[in-house]
C-alpha positions in Angstrom: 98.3 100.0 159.6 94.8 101.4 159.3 92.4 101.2 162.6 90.3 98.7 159.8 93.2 96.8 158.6 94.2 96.2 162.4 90.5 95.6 163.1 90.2 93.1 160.9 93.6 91.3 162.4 92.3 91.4 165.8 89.2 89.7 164.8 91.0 86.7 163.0 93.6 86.1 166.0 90.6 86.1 168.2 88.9 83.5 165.9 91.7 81.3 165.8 91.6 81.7 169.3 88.4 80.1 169.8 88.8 77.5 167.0 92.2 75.8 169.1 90.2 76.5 171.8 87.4 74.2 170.7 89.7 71.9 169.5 91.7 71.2 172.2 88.5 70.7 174.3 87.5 67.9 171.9 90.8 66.3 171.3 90.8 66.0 175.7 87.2 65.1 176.0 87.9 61.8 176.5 91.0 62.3 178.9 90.2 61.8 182.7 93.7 62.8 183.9 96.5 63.8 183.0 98.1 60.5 183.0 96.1 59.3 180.2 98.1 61.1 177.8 100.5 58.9 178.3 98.7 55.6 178.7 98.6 54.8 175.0 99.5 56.2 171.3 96.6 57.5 170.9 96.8 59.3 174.2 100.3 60.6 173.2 99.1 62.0 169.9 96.3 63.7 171.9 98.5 65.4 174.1 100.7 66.5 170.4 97.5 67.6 169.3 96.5 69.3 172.5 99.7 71.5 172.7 99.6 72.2 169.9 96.6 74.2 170.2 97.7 75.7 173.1 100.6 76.9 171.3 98.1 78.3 168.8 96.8 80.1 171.6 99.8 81.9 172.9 100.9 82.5 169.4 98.0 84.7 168.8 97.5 86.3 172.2 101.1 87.1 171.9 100.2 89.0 168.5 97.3 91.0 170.1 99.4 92.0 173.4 101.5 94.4 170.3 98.4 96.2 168.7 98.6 99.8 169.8 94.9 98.9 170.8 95.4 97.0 173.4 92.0 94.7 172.9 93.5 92.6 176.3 94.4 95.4 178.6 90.3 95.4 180.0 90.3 92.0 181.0 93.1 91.7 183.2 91.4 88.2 185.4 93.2 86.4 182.7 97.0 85.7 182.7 98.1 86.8 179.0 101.4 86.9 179.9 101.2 82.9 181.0 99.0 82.3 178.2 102.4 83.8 175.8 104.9 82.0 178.5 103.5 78.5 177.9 103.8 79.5 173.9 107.4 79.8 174.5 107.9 76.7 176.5 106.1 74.6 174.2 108.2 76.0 171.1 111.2 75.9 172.9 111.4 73.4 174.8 108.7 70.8 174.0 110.6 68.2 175.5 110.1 69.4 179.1 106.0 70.0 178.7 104.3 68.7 181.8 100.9 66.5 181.1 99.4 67.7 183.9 99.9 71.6 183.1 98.6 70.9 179.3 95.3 68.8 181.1 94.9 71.3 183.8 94.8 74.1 181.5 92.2 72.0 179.1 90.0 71.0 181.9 90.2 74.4 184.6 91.3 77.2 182.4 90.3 77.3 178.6 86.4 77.6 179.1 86.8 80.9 180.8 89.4 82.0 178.5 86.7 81.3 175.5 84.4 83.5 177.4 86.4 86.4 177.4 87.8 86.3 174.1 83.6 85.5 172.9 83.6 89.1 174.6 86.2 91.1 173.4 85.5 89.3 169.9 81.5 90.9 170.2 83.1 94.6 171.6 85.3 94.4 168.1 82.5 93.2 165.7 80.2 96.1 167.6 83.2 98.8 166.9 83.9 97.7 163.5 
């Protein structure tokens, strides 16, 4: 793969990055703990919804841990390997996910993740 074509890669994982970011955020706006996702149907689907994205998320830091690159390796404050781990739980065993992890990680974690990735997203669109 060309430095362009892997470029180019790197910059779509970290867009869809920040798009399940953003919509996890919105689908747990409403939710006050982590409780709530179990309150109700609708609370139910929005925890679905909600790992989903976070699924998302590890799928495509996963991907950008294997680029000969490295774009991760400078920002070593966030946990990419827990970011993949959770992935794998989620696909693998989606029966044992834990509410509270999926609203703690909503509510304490994903805003500083979108920070970084915002960063590493403007250091690759500076390089390209």
């Amino acid at each position: 793969m060309s430095n362009t074509e892997e470029h180019s890669k790197i910059l779509t994982h970290l867009q869809e990055i920040l798009e399940s970011i953003d919509f996890a955020v919105l689908y747990a706006k409403d939710i006050s703990s982590a409780d709530e996702f179990l309150m109700s149907p609708s609370g139910m689907m929005k925890l679905d919804a909600c790992t989903m994205r976070l699924q998302v998320i590890g799928e495509h830091v996963g991907k950008l841990m294997k680029y000969e690159s490295k774009p991760l390796s400078n920002y070593p404050q966030i946990p990419w390997h827990a970011i993949y781990g959770l992935r794998n739980l989620i696909s693998h065993e989606y029966a044992n996910i834990d509410e509270a992890i999926v609203f703690s990680t909503i509510k304490n974690d994903l805003t500083k993740l979108k920070e970084v990735i915002i960063e590493i997203q403007k250091k690759h669109e500076i390089d390209f």
